[in-house]
C-alpha positions as CSV (number, residue, x, y, z in Angstrom):
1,X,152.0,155.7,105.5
2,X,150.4,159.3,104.7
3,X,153.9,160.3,102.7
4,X,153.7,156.9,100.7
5,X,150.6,158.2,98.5
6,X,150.9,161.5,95.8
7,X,148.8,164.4,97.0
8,X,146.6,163.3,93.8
9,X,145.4,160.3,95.4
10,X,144.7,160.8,98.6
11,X,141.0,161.2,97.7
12,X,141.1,157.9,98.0
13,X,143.9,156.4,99.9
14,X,141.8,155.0,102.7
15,X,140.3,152.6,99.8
16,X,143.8,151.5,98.7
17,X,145.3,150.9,102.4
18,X,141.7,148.5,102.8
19,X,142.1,146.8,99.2
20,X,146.0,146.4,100.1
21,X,145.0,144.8,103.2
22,X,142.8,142.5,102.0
23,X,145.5,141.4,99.2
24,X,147.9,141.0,101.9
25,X,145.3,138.4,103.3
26,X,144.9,136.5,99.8
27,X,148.9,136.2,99.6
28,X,149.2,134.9,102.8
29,X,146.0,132.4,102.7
30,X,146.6,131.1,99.3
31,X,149.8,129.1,99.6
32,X,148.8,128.0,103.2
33,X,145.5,126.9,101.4
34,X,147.3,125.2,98.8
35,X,149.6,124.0,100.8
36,X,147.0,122.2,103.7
37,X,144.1,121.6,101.9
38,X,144.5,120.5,98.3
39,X,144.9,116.8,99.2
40,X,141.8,116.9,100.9
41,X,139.6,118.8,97.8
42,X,141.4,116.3,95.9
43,X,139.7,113.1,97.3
44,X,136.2,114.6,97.6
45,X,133.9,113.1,95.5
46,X,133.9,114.8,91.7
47,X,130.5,115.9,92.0
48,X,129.8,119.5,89.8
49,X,128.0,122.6,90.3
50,X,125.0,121.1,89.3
51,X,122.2,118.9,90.7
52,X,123.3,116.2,93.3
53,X,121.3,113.0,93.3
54,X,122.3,110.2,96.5
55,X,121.1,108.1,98.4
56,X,121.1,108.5,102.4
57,X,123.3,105.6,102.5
58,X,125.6,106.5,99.7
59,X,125.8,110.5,100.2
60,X,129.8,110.0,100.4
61,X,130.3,108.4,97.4
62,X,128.0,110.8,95.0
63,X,125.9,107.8,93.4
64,X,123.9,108.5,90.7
65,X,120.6,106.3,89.9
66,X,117.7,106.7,87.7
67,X,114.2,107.9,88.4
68,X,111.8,107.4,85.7
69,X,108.6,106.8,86.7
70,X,105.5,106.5,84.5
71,X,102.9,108.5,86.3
72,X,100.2,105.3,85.6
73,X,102.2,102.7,87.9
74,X,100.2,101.3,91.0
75,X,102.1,100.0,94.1
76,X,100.2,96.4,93.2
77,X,102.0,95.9,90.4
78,X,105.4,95.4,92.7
79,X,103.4,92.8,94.6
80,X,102.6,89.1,93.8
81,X,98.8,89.2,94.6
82,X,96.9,90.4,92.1
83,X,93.7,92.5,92.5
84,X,89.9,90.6,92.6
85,X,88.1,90.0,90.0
86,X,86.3,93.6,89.6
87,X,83.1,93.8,87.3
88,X,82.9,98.0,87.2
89,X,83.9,99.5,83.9
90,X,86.2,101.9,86.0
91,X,87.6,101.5,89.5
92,X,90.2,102.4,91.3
93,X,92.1,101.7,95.3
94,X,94.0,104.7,96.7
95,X,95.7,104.9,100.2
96,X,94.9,108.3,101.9
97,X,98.2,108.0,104.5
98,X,100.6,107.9,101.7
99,X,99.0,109.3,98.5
100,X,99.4,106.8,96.3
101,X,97.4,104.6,93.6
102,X,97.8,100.6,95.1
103,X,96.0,99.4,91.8
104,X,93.6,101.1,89.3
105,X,91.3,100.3,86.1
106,X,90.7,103.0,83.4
107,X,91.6,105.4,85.7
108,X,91.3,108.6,83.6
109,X,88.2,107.0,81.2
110,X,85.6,110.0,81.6
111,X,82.9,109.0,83.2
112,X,78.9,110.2,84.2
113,X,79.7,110.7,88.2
114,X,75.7,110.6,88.9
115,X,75.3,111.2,92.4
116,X,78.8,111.0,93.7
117,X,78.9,114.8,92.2
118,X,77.5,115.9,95.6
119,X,81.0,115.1,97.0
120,X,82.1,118.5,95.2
121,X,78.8,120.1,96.5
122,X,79.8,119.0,99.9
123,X,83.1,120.2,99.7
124,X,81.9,123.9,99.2
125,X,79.4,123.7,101.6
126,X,81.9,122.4,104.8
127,X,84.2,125.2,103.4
128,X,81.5,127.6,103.7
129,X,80.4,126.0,107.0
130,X,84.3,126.9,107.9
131,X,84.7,130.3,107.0
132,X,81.4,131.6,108.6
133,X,79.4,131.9,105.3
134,X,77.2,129.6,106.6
135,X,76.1,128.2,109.9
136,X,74.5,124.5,110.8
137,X,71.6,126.2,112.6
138,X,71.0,128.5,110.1
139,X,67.4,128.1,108.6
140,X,67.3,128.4,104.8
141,X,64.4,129.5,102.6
142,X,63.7,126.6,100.0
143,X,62.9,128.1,96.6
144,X,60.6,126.4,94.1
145,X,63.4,125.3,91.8
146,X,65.3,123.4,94.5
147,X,61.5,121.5,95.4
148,X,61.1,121.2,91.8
149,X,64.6,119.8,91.3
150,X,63.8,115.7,89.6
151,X,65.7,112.8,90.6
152,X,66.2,111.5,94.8
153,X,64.4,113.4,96.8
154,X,64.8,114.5,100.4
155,X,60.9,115.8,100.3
156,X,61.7,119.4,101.6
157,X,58.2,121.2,100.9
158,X,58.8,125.2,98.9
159,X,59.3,128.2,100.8
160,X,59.7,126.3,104.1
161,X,62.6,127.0,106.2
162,X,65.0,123.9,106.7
163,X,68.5,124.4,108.6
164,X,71.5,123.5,107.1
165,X,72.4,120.6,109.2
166,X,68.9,118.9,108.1
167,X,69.9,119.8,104.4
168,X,73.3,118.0,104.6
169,X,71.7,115.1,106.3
170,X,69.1,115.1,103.1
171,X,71.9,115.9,100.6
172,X,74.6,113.2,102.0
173,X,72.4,110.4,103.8
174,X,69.5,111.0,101.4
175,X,71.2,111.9,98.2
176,X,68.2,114.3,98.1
177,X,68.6,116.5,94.8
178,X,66.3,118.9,96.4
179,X,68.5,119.6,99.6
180,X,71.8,119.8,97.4
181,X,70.0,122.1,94.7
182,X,68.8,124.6,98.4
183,X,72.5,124.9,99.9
184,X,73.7,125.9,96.6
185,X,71.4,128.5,95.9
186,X,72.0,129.6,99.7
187,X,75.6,129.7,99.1
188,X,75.6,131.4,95.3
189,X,72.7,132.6,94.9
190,X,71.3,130.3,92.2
191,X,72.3,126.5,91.2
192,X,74.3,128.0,87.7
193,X,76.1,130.6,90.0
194,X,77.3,127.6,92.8
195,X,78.1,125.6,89.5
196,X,80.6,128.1,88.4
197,X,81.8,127.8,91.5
198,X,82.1,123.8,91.5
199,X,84.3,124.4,88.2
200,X,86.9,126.8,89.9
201,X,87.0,124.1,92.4
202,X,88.2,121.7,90.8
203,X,90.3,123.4,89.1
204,X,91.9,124.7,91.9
205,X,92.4,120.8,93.1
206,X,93.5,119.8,90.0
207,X,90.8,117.9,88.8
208,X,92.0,118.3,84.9
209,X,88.7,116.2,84.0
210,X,86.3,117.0,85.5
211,X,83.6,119.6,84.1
212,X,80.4,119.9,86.2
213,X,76.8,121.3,84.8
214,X,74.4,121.0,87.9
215,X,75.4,120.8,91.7
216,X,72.9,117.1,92.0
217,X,74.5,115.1,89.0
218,X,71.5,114.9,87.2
219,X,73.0,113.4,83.9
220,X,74.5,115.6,81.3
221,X,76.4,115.1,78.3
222,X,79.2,117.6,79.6
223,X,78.7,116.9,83.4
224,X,81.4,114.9,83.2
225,X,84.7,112.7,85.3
226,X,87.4,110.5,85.8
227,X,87.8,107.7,88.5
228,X,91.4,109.4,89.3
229,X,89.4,112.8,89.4
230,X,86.9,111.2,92.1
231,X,89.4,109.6,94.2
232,X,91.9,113.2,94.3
233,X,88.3,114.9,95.4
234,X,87.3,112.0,98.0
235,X,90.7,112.1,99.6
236,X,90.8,116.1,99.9
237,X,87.2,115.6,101.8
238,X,88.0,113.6,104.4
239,X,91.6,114.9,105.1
240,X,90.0,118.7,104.8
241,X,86.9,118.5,106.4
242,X,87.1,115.4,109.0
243,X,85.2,116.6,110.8
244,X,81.6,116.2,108.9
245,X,82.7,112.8,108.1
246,X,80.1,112.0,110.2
247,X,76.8,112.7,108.0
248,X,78.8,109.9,105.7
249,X,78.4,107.6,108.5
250,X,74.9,108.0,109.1
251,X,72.6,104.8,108.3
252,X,69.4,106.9,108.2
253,X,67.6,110.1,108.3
254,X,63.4,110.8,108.5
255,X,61.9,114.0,107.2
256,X,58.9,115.4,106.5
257,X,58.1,111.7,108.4
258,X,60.2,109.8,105.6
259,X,62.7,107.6,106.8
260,X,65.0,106.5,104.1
261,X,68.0,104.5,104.6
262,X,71.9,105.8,103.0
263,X,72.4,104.2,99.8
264,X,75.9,102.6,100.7
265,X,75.3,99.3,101.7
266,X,78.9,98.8,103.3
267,X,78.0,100.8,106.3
268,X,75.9,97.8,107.5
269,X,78.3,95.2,106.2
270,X,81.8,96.4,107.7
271,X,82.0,98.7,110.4
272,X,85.1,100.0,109.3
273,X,83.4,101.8,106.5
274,X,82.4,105.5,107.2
275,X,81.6,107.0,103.7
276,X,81.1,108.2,101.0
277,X,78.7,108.1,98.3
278,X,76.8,106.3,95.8
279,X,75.7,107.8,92.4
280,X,73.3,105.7,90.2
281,X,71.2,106.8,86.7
282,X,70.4,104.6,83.7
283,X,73.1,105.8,81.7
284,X,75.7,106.1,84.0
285,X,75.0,102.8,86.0
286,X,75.7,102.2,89.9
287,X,78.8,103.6,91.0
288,X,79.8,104.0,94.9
289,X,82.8,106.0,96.9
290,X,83.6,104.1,99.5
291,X,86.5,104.7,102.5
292,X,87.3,102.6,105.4
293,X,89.5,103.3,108.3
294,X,91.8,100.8,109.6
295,X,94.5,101.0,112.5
296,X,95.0,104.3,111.5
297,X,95.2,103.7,108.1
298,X,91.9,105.1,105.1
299,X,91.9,103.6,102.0
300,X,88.9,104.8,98.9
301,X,87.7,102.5,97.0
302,X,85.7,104.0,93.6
303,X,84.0,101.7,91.8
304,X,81.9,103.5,88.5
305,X,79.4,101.7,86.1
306,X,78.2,98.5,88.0
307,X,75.3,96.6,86.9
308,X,73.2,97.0,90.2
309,X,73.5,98.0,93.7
310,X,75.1,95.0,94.8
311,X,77.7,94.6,92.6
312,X,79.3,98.1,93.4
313,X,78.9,96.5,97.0
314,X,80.8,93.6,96.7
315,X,82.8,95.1,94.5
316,X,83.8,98.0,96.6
317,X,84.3,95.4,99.6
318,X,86.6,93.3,97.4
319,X,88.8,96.1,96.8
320,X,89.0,97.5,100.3
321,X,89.5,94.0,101.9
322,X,92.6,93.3,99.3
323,X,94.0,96.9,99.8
324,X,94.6,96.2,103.3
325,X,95.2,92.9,103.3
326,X,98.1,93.0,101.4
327,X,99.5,96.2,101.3
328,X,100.6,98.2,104.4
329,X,101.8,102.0,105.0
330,X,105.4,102.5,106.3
331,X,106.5,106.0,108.0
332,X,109.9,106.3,106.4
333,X,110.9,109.9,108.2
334,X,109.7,112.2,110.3
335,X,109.2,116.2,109.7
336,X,112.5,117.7,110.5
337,X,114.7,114.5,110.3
338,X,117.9,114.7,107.9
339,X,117.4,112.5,105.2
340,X,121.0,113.6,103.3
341,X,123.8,115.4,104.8
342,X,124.7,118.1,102.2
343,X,128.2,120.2,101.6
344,X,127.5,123.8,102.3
345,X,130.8,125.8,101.8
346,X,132.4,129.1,103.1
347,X,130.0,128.8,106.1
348,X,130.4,128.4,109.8
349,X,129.2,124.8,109.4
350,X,130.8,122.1,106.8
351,X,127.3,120.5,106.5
352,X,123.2,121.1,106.7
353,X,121.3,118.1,107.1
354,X,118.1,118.0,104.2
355,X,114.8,116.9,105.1
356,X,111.2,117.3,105.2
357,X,108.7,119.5,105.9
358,X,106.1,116.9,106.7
359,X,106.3,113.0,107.5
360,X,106.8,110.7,104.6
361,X,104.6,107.8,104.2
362,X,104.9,105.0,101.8
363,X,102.3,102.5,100.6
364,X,103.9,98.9,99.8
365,X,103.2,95.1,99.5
366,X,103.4,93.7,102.6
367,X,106.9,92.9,104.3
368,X,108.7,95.3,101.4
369,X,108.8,98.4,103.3
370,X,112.9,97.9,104.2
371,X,113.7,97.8,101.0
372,X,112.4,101.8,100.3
373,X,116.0,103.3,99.4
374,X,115.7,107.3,99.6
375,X,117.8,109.0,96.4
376,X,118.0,112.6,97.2
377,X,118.4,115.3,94.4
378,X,119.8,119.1,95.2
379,X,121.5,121.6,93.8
380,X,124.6,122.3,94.2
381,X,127.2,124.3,96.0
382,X,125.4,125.6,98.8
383,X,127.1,128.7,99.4
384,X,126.3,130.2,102.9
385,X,124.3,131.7,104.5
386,X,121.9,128.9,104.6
387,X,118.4,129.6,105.9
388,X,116.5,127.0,107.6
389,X,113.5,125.8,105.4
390,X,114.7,126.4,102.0
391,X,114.0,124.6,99.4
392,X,116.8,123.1,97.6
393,X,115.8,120.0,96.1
394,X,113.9,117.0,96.0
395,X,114.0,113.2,97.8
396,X,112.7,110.1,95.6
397,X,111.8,107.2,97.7
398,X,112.2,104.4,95.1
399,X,111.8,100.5,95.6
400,X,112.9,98.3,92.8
401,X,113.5,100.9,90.6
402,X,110.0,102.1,90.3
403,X,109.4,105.8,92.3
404,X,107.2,105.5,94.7
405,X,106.8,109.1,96.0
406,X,108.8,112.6,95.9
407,X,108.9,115.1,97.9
408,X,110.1,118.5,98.3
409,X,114.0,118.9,100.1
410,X,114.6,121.5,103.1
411,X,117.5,123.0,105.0
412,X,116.7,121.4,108.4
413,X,118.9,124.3,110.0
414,X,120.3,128.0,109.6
415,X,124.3,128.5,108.4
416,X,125.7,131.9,108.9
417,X,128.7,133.0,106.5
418,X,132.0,131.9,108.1
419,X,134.8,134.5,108.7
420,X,137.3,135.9,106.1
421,X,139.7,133.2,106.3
422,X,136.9,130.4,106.8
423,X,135.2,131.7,103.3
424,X,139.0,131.9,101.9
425,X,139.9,128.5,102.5
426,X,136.5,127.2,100.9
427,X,137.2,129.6,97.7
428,X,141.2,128.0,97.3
429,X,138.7,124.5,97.9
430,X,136.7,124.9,95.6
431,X,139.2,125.9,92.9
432,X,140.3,121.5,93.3
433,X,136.9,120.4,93.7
């Protein structure tokens, strides 16, 4: 070969003996290619290098099917029983499994959240329980401004020393504005401090209407709420912090020889109900979070602006008892189970199955759950190599047109690059498809 090149390129003749060889290749694949698999690129589906959308059971045929979806539907309205009669000026049923509204009045209305503010309180205090800021034997001093704090009182006497365990007991069972005002200062120093706080918070959940100006909910023309706001915090509570679900379960609690009984009725009346708070003042009227746990199954109720105490109690039991009764959760998939076999080309596999990272759960009226119909929606080519886990797309789980939930797409496995020839044959593919 060495007398085939002029002595003024042989600086780089090894370059042009590789690039020959691989030319050589490309000549000899591309009729063979043409020749074997044209017929074949030919009657795959005419999808383009765009975004895929199918269904698990129509992945072969590339059908394409609308999502809209107004973000203010509620599962009930798919159903043919329609919600109680509800007297509240804002309410609202929300199943924790699946993450969905089942029905909802004036959902993002704002609102005076009273009381129930001390679910944000209590959030910060079980995450600083968590991350060893703070410990439930752990005395604290309280100041004069948390004694002198007005409203419900837990009767915690100044510059006494009270653990944090009594506190919560006096801040949750209690709704003591005294306790709640003493493990915010212990936490940030002072009430405006553990405020700030309260606001980065829920900005951080993605509470877009909520604005908070005291840690107790003493009423404020800027401490202020939505129902759908409440019912996003409730939910990351319980599936956060499960653990200290417990004080929301609690009937009773005696200090200072004071025994007064936890403001939610509906732990005495259903004994599924284990939380979660009540919030009353003159201008905001009674309001209540409730949650009950069913077969496995936690649905909130929020009920805001009742007329008295009993009303957001039968309220809140009309909403939980029709919220179960006729809707039910249905586990569609598992974490790690393919949803949608996807093309993945010039790789050592043909195909990577698309799923979840989590399991999928759907809320539905009763007896509808078969009728769930997954529409998958990923980019495409998938060129290879494939690593497991990425994100390529998303899966809407729709049922009668209407979207019920969507949720991010993964690569169940890994797909190394296939050989020269392999990645060849895909290319002369890919020039029919």
């Amino acid at each position: 070969m060495k007398q085939r090149f002029h002595p003024l390129f042989s600086n780089i003749k090894s370059n042009i003996k590789i690039s020959a060889l691989d030319w050589m290749r490309i000549l000899f694949a591309l009729p063979l290619c043409m020749a074997l698999l044209a017929p074949a690129a030919w009657a795959e589906s005419e999808s383009t290098d765009d975004t895929t959308e199918q269904t698990a059971s129509e992945q072969d045929h590339g059908a394409q099917t609308s999502t809209g979806q107004s973000s203010d539907f509620f599962v009930s309205q798919l159903g043919n029983v329609p919600a109680p009669t509800i007297g509240a000026k804002a309410w609202a049923s929300y199943d924790v499994n699946s993450g969905q509204f089942i029905s909802a009045f004036n959902l993002d209305d704002p609102i005076e959240p009273a009381s129930i503010t001390k679910l944000m309180t209590a959030y910060l205090v079980f995450e600083a329980l968590e991350n060893n800021r703070l410990q439930l034997d752990q005395e604290l001093n309280v100041s004069e401004n948390a004694w002198r704090t007005e409203g419900s009182r837990m009767f915690i006497e100044p510059n006494s020393q009270v653990s944090v365990d009594d506190l919560l007991q006096g801040m949750i069972v209690q709704s003591g504005n005294d306790a709640t005002v003493a493990l915010a200062e212990a936490i940030a120093g002072s009430e405006d401090a553990f405020v700030a706080l309260m606001n980065e918070e829920a900005a951080r959940q993605g509470l877009e209407n909520t604005h908070h100006q005291n840690a107790s909910g003493l009423p404020h023309e800027t401490h202020i709420t939505t129902v759908r706001d409440i019912v996003l915090l409730a939910a990351n509570l319980v599936e956060d912090f499960p653990q200290y679900l417990h004080y929301y379960n609690q009937k009773e609690y005696t200090w200072n020889d004071i025994r007064q009984s936890n403001r939610n009725r509906l732990l005495w009346l259903d004994s599924t109900v284990d939380g979660l708070k009540t919030g009353h003042t003159k201008s905001a009227g009674y309001g209540l979070v409730s949650t009950a746990l069913r077969d496995g199954r936690r649905v909130i109720s929020v009920v805001v602006g009742t007329s008295s105490d009993s009303a957001r109690t039968e309220d809140s039991l009309k909403i939980l008892n029709w919220s179960f009764q006729n809707f039910e959760d249905v586990k569609l998939y598992d974490a790690g189970e393919s949803i949608v076999d996807a093309r993945v080309w010039e790789g050592e596999e043909n195909t990577v199955g698309l799923g979840l990272g989590r399991d999928i759960w759907v809320t539905v009226p009763r007896g509808m759950g078969d009728q769930v119909k997954p529409v998958a929606h990923y980019a495409q080519p998938l060129v290879a190599p494939v690593k497991a886990a990425s994100e390529v797309g998303t899966v809407a789980f729709m049922l009668d047109d209407h979207e019920l939930a969507e949720v991010k797409l993964e690569t169940l496995a890994n797909v190394p690059q296939a050989g020269f020839f392999g990645r060849m044959v895909d290319k002369v593919r890919r020039m029919f498809h």
